[in-house]
DRENTOR-977316 format. One record per residue: residue in one letter; residue number from 1; x negated, y, z of N, C-alpha, C, O in turn. Coordinates in nm, 3 decimals, padded with zeros to 5 digits. Last residue first. Layout:
<pts>
A;NUM;X;Y;Z;X;Y;Z;X;Y;Z;X;Y;Z .
...
</pts>
This chain:
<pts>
X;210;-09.056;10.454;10.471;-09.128;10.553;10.332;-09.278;10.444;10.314;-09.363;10.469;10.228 .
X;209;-08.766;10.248;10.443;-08.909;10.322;10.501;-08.969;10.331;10.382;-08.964;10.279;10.270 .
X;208;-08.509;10.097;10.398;-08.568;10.255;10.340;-08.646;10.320;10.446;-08.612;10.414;10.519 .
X;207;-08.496;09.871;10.521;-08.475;09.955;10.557;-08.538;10.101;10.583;-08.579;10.173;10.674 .
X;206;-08.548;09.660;10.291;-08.363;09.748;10.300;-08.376;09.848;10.415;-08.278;09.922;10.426 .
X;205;-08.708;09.612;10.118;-08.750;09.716;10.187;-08.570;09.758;10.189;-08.500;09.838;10.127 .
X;204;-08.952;09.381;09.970;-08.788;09.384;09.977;-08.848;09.517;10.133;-08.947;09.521;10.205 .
X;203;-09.189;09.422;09.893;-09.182;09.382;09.835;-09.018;09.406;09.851;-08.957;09.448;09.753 .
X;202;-09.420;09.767;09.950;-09.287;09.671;09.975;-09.222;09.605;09.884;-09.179;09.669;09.788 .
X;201;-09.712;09.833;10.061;-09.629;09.855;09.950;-09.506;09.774;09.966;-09.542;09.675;10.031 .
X;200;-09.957;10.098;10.125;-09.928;09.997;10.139;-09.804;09.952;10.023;-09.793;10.013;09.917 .
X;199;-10.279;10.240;10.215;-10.197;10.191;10.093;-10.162;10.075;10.149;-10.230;09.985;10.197 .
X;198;-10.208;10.330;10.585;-10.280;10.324;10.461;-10.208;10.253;10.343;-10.094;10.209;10.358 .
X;197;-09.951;10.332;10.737;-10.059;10.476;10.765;-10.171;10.488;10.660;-10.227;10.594;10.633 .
X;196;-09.901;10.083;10.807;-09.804;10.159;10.697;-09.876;10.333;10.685;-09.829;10.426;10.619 .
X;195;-10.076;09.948;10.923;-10.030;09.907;10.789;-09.966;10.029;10.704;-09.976;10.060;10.585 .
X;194;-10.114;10.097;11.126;-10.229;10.052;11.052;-10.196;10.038;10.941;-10.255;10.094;10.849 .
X;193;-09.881;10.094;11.260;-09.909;10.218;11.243;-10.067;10.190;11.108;-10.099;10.271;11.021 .
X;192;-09.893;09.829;11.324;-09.765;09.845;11.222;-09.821;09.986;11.181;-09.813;10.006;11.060 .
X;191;-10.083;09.839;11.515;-10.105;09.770;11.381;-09.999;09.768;11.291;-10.010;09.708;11.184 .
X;190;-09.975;09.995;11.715;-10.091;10.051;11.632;-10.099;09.934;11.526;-10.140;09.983;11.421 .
X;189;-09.653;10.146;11.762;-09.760;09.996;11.798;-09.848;10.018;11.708;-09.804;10.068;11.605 .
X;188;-09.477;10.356;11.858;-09.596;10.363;11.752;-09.669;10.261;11.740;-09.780;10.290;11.697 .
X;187;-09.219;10.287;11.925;-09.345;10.288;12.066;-09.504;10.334;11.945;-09.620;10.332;11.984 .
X;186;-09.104;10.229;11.727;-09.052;10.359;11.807;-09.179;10.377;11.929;-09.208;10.475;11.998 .
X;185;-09.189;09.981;11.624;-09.214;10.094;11.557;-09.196;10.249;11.633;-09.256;10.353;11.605 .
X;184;-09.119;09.848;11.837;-09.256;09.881;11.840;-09.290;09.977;11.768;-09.380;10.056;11.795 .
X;183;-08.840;09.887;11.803;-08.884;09.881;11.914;-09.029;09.915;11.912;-09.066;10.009;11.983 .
X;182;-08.782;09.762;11.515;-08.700;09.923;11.599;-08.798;09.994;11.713;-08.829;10.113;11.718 .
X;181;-08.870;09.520;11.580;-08.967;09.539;11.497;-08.912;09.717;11.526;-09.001;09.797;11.557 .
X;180;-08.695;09.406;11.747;-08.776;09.393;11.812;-08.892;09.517;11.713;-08.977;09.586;11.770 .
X;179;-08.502;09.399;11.594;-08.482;09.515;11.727;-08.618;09.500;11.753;-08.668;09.606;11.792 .
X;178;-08.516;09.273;11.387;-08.490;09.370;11.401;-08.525;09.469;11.476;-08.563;09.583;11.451 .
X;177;-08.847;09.064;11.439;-08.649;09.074;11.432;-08.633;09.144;11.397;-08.728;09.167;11.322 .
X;176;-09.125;08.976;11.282;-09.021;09.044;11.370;-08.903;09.055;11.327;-08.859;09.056;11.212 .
X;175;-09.439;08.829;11.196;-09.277;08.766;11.190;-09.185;08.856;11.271;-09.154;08.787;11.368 .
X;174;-09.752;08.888;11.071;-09.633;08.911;11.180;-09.477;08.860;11.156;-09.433;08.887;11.044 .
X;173;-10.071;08.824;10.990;-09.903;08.853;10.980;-09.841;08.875;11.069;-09.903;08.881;11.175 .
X;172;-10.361;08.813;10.817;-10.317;08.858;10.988;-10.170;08.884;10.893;-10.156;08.937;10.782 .
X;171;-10.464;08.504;10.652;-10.430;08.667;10.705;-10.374;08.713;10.825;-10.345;08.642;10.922 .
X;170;-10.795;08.365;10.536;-10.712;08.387;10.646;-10.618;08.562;10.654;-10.664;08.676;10.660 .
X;169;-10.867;08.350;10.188;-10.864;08.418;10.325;-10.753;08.413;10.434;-10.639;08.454;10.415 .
X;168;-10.813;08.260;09.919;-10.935;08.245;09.978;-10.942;08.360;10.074;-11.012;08.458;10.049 .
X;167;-10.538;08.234;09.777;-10.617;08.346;09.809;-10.720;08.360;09.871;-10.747;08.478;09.895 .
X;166;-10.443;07.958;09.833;-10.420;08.000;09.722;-10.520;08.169;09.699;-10.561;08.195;09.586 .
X;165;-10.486;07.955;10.131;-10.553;07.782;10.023;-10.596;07.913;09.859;-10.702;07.942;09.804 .
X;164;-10.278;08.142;10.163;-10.388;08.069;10.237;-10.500;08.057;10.135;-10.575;08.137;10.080 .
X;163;-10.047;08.035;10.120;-10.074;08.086;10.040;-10.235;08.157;10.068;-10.291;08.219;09.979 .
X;162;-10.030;07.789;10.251;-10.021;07.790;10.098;-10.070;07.913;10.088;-10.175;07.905;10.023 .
X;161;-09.961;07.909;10.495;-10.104;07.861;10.519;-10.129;07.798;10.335;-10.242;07.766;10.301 .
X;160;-09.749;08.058;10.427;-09.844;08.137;10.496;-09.977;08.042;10.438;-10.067;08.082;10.364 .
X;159;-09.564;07.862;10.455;-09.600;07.905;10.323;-09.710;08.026;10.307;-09.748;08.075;10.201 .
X;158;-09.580;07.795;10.693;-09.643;07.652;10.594;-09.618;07.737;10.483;-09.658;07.680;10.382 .
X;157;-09.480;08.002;10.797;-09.648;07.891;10.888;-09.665;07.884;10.764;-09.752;07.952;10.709 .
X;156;-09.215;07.994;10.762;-09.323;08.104;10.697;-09.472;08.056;10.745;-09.570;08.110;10.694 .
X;155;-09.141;07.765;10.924;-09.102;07.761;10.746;-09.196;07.872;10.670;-09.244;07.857;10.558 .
X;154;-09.159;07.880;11.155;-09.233;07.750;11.102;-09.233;07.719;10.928;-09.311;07.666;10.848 .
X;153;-08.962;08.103;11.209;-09.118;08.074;11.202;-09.220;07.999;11.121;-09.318;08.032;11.054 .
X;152;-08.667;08.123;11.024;-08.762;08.066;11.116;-08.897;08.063;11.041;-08.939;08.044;10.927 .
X;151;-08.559;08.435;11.034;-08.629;08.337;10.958;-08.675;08.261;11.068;-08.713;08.305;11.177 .
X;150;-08.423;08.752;10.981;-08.367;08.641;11.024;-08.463;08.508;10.992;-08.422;08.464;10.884 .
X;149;-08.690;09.006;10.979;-08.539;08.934;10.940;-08.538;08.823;11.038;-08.611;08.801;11.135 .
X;148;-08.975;09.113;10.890;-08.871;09.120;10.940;-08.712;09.084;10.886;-08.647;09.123;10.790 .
X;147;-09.309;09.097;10.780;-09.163;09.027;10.746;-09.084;09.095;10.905;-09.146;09.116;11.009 .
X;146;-09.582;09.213;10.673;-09.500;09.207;10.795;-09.361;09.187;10.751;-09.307;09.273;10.681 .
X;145;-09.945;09.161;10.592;-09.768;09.108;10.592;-09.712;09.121;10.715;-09.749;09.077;10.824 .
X;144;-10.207;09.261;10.675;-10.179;09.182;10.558;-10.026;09.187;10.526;-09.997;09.226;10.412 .
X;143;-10.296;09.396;10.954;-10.224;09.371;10.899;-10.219;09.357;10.794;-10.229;09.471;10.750 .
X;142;-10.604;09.454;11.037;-10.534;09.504;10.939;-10.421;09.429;10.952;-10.480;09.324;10.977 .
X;141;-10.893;09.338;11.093;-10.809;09.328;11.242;-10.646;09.391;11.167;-10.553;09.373;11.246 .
X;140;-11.072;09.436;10.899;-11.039;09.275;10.962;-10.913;09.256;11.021;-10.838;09.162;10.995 .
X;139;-11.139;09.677;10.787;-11.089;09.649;10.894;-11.011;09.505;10.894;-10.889;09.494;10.889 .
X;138;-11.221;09.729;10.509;-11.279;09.858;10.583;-11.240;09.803;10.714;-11.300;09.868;10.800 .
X;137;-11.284;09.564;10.211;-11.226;09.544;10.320;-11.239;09.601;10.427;-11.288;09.515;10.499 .
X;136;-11.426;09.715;09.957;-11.401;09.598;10.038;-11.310;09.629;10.188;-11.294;09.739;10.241 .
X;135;-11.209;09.780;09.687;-11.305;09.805;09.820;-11.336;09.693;09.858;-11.293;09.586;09.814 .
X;134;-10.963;09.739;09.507;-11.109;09.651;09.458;-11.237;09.708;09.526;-11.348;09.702;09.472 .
X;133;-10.753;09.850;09.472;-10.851;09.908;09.527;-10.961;09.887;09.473;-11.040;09.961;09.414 .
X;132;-10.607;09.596;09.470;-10.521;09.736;09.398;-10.687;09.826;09.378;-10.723;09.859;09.265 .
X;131;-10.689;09.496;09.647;-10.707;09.401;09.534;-10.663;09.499;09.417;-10.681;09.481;09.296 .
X;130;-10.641;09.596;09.852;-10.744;09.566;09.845;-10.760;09.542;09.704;-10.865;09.580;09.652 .
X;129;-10.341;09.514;09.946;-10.376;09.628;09.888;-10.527;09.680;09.850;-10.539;09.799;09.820 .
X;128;-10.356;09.316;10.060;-10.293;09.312;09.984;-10.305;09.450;09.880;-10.279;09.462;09.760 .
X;127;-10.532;09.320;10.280;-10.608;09.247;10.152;-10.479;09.242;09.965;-10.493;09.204;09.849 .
X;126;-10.349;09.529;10.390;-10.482;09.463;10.410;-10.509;09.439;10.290;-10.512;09.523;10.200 .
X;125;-10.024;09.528;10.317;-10.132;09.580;10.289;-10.259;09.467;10.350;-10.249;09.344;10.349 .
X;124;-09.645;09.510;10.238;-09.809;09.422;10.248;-09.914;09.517;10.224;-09.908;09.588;10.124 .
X;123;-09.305;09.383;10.397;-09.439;09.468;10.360;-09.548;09.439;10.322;-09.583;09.328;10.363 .
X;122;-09.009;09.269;10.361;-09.159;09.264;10.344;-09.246;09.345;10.324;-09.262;09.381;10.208 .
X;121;-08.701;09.333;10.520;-08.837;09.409;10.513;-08.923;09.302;10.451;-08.899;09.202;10.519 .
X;120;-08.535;09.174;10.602;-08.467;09.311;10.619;-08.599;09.415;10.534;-08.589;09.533;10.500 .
X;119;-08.361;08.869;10.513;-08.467;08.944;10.521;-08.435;09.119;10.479;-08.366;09.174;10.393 .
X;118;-08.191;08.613;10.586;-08.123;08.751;10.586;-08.276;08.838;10.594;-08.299;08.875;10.709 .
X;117;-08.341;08.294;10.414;-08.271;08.397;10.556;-08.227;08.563;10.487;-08.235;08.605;10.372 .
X;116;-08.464;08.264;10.195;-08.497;08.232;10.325;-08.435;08.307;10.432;-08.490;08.370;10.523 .
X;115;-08.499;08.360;09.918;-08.477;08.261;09.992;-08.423;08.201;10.077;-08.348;08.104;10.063 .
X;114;-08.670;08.562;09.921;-08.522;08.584;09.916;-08.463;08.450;09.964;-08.377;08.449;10.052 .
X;113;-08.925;08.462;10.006;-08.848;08.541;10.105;-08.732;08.591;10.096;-08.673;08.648;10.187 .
X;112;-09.001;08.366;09.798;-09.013;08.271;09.869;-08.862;08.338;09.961;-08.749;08.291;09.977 .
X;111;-09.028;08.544;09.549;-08.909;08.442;09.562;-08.912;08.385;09.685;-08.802;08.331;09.704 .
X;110;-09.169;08.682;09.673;-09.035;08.785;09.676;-08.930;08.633;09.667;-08.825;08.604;09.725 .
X;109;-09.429;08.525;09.620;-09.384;08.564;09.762;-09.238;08.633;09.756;-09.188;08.633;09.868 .
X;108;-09.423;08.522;09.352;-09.410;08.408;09.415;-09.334;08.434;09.576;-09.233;08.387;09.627 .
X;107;-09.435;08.774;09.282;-09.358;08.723;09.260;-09.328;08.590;09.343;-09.218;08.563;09.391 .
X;106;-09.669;08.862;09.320;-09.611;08.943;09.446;-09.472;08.840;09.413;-09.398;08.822;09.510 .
X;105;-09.977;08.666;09.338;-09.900;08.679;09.297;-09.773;08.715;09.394;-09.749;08.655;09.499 .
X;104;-10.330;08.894;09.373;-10.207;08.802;09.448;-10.075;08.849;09.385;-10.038;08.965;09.367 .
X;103;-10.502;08.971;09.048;-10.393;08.995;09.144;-10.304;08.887;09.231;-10.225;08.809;09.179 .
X;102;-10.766;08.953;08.930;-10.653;08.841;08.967;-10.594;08.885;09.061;-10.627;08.845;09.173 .
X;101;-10.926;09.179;08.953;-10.869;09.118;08.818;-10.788;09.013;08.808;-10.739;08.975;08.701 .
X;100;-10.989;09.207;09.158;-10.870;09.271;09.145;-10.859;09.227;08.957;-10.777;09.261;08.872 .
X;99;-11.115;08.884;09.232;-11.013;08.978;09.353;-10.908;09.050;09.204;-10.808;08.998;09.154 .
X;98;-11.249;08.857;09.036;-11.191;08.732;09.115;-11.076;08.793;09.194;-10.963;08.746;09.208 .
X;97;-11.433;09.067;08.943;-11.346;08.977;08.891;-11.276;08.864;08.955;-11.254;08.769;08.880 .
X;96;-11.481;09.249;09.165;-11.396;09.289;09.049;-11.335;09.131;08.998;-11.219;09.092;09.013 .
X;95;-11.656;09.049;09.292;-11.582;09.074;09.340;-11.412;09.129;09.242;-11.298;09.083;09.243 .
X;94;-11.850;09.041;09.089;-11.772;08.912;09.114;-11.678;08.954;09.166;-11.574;08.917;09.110 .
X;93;-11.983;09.290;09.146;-11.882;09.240;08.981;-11.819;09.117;09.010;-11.720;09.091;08.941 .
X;92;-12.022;09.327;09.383;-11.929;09.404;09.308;-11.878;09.327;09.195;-11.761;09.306;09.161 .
X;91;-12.238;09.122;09.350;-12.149;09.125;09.453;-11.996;09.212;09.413;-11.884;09.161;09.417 .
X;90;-12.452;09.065;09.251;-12.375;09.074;09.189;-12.218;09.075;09.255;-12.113;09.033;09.206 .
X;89;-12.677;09.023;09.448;-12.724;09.128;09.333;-12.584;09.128;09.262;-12.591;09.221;09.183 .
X;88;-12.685;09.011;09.747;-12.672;08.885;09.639;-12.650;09.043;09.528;-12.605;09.151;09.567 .
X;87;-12.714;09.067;09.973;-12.841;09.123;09.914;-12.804;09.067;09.779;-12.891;09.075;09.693 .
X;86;-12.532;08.999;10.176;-12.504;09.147;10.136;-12.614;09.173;10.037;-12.626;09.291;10.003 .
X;85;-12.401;08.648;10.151;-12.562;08.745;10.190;-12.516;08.867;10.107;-12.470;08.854;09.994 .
X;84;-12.153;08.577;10.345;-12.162;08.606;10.242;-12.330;08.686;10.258;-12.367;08.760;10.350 .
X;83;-12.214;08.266;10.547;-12.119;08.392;10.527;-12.230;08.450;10.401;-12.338;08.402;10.368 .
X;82;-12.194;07.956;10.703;-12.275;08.044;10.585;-12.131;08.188;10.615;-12.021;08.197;10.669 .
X;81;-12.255;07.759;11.057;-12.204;07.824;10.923;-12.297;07.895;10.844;-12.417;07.912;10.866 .
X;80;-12.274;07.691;11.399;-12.383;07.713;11.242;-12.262;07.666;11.114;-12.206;07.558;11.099 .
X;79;-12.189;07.809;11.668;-12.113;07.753;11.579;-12.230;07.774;11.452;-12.263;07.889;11.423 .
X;78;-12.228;07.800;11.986;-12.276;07.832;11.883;-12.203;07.755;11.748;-12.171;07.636;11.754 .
X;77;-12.002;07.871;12.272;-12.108;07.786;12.163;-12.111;07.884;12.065;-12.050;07.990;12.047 .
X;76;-11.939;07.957;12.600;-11.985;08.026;12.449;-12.039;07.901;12.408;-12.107;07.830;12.481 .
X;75;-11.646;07.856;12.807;-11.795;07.835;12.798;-11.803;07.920;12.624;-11.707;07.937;12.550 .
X;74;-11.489;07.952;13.087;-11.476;07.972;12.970;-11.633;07.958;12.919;-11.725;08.023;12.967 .
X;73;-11.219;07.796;13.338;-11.356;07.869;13.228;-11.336;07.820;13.157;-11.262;07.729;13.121 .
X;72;-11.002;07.663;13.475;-11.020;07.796;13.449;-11.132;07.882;13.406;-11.143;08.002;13.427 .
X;71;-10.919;07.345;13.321;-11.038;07.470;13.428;-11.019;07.587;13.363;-11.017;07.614;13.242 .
X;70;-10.834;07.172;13.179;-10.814;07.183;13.274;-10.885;07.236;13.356;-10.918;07.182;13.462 .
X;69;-11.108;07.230;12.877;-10.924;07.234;12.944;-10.915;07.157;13.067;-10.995;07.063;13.071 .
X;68;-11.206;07.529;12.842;-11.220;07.463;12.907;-11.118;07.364;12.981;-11.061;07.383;13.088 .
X;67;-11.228;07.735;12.560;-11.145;07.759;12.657;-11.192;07.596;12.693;-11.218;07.526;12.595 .
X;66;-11.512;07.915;12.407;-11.415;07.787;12.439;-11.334;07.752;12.558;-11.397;07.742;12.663 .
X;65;-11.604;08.123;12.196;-11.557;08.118;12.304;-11.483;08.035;12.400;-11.394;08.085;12.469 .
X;64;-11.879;08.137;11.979;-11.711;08.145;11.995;-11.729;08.110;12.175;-11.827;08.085;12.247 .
X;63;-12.091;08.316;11.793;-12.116;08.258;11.910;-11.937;08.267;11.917;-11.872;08.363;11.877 .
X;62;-12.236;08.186;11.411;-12.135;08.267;11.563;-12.153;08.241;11.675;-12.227;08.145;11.697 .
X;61;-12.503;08.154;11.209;-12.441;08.167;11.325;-12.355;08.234;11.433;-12.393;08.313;11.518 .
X;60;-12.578;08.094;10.876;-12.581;08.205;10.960;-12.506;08.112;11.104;-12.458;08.001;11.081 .
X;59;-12.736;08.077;10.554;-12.703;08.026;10.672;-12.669;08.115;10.775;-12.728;08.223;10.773 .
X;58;-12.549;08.263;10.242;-12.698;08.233;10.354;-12.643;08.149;10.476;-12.522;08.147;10.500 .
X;57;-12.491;08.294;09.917;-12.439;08.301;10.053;-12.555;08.232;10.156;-12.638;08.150;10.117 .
X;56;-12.633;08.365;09.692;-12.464;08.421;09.716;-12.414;08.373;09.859;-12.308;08.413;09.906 .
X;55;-12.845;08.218;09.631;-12.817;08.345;09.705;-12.730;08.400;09.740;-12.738;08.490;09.823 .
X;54;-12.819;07.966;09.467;-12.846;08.084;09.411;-12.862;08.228;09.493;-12.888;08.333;09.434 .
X;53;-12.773;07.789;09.697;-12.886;07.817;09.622;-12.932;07.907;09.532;-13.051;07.931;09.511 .
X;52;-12.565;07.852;09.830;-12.636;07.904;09.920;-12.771;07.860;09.774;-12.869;07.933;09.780 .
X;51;-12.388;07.740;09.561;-12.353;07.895;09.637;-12.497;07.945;09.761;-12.524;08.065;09.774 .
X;50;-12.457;07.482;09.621;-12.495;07.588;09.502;-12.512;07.712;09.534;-12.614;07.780;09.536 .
X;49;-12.367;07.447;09.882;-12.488;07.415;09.865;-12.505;07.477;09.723;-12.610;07.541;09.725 .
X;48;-12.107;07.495;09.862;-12.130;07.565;09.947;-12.275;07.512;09.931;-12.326;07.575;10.024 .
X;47;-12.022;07.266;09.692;-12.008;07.429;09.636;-12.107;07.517;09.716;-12.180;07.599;09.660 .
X;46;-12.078;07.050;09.854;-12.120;07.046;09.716;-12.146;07.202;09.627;-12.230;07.241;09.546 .
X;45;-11.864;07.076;10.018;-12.041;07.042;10.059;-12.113;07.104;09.928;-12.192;07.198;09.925 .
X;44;-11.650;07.095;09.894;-11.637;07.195;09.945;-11.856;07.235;10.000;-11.930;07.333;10.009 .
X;43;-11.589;06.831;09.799;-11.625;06.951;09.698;-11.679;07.078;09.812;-11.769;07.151;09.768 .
X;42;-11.623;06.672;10.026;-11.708;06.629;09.907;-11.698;06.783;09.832;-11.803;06.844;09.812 .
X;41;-11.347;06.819;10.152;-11.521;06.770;10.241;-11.608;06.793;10.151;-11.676;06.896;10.154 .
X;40;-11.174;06.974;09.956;-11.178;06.799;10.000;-11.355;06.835;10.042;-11.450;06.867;09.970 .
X;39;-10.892;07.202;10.014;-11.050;07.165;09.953;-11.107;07.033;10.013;-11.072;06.999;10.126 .
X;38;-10.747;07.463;10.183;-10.707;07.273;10.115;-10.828;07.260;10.005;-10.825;07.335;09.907 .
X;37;-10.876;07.621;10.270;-10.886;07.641;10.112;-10.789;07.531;10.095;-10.751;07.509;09.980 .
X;36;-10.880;07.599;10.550;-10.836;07.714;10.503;-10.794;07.679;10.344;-10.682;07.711;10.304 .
X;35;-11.031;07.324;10.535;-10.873;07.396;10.608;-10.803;07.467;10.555;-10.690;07.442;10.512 .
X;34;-11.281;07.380;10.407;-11.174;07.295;10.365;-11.070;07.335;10.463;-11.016;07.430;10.407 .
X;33;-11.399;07.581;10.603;-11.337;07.638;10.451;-11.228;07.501;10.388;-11.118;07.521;10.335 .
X;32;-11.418;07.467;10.837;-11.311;07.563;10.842;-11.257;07.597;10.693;-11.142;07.626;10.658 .
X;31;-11.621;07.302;10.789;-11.498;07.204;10.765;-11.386;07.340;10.771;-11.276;07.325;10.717 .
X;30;-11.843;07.469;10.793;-11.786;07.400;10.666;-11.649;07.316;10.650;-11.590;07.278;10.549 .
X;29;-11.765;07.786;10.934;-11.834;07.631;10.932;-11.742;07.595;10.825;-11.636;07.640;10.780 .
X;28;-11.858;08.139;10.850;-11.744;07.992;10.815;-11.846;07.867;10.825;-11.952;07.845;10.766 .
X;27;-11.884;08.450;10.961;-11.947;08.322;10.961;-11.839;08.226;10.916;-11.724;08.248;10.955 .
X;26;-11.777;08.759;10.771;-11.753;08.643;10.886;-11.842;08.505;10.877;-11.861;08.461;10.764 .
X;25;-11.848;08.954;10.634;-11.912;08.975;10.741;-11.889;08.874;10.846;-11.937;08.873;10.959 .
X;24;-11.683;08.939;10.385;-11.802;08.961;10.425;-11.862;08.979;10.537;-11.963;09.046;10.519 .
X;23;-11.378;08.794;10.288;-11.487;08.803;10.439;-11.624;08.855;10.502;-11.670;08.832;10.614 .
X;22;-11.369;08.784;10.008;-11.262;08.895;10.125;-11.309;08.915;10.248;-11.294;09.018;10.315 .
X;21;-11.603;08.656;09.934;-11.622;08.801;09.944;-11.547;08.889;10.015;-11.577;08.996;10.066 .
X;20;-11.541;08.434;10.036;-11.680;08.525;10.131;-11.659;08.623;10.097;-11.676;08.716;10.177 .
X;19;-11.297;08.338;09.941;-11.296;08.352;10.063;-11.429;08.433;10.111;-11.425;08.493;10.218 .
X;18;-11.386;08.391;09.635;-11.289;08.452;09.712;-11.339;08.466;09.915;-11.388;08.556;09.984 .
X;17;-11.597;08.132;09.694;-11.612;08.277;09.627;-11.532;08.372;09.695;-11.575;08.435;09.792 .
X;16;-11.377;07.952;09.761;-11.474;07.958;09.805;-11.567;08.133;09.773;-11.578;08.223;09.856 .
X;15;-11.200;07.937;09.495;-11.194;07.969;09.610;-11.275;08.020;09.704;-11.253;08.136;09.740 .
X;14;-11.440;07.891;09.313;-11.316;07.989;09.290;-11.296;08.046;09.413;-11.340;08.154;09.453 .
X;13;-11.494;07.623;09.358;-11.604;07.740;09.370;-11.506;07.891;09.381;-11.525;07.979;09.465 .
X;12;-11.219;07.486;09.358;-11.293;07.476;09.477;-11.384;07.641;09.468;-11.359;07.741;09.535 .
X;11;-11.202;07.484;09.066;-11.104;07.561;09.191;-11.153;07.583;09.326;-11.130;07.682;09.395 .
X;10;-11.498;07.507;08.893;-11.419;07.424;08.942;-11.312;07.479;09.004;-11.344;07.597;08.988 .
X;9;-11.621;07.708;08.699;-11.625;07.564;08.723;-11.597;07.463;08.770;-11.633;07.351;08.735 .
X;8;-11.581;07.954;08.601;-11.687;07.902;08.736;-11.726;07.790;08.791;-11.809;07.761;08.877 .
X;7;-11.438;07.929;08.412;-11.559;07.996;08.394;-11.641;07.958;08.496;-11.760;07.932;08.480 .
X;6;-11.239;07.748;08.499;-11.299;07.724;08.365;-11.431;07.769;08.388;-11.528;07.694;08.390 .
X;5;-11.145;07.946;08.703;-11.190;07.792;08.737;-11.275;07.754;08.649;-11.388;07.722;08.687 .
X;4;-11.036;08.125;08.519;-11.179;08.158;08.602;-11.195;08.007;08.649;-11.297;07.958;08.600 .
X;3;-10.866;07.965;08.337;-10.945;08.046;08.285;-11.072;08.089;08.400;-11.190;08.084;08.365 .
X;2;-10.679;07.711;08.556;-10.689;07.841;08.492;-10.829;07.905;08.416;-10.923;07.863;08.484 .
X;1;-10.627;07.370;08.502;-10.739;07.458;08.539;-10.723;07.590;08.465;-10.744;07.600;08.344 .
</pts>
């Protein structure tokens, strides 16, 4: 158990924390945060009932969109979750301390991706550069990571969804080839234009972009 676990009391709350504040504005059902967090049912009930007793997070509702299988509709539910309450009085300072006083580790990820194939590029902003910042989060929809190289997919899934668990938030990534990544960059594709148009930063960068 690291030092903020210590202070907050468990890994679970840690997490959990993390995940509303990188999310402020998203609804989470309860079984989505065990997914996301690897977090066991029992802790995750347990946090998310403190957390809504002190104020730090409120009941709330989405409406999603359900694809209908074998039919061509599409029905809305309601989904009942918590998301973060904007009124919780200590929002900044938790934030400071959990986010940019604990930096995502850049090491872990450089080892993963030397690793792993002929890699031409890692990049990272969104939440990666957030934590540099200690804002909140100005665009959801951001690019986080963009790998280009030689890699299979599935092998970056499962260290994606670690690292997941490990940062309390879903990220937006991308996996591109070469040509393919030549290609969108030359067409201006707006979420590569997203990433690299605000603070961003490179972990492996062989192809000396600014």
């Amino acid at each position: 158990m690291n030092t903020l676990e210590k202070l907050f009391g468990s890994a679970a709350r840690v997490k959990l924390l993390r995940l509303f504040l990188l999310s402020p504005d998203k609804v989470f059902a309860s079984a989505e945060t065990t997914k996301v967090l690897k977090i066991s049912k029992t802790a995750a009930k347990k946090e998310i009932r403190f957390l809504l007793s002190i104020g730090f997070v409120k009941k709330a509702v989405r409406r999603d969109i359900l694809i209908v299988k074998n039919r061509k509709k599409t029905k809305k539910i309601k989904v009942a979750g918590f998301m973060l309450s904007q009124t919780f009085p200590f929002i900044l300072a938790l934030r400071s301390l959990l986010v940019t006083a604990s930096p995502i580790s850049r090491e872990k990820m450089l080892q993963f991706f030397k690793s792993k194939g002929k890699i031409k590029l890692v990049a990272l902003g969104g939440i990666f550069s957030d934590d540099l910042t200690g804002g909140f989060p100005s665009d959801d929809s951001r690019l986080d990571l963009v790998v280009v190289g030689a890699l299979k997919r599935a092998k970056v899934e499962n260290f994606i969804k670690n690292l997941e668990s490990e940062i309390g938030k879903e990220l937006n990534w991308t996996l591109l080839s070469p040509p393919e990544f030549d290609h969108r960059m030359g067409m201006h594709d707006k979420l590569l234009r997203d990433l690299f148009d605000y603070p961003h930063e490179f972990l492996i960068n062989k192809l000396a972009l600014d």
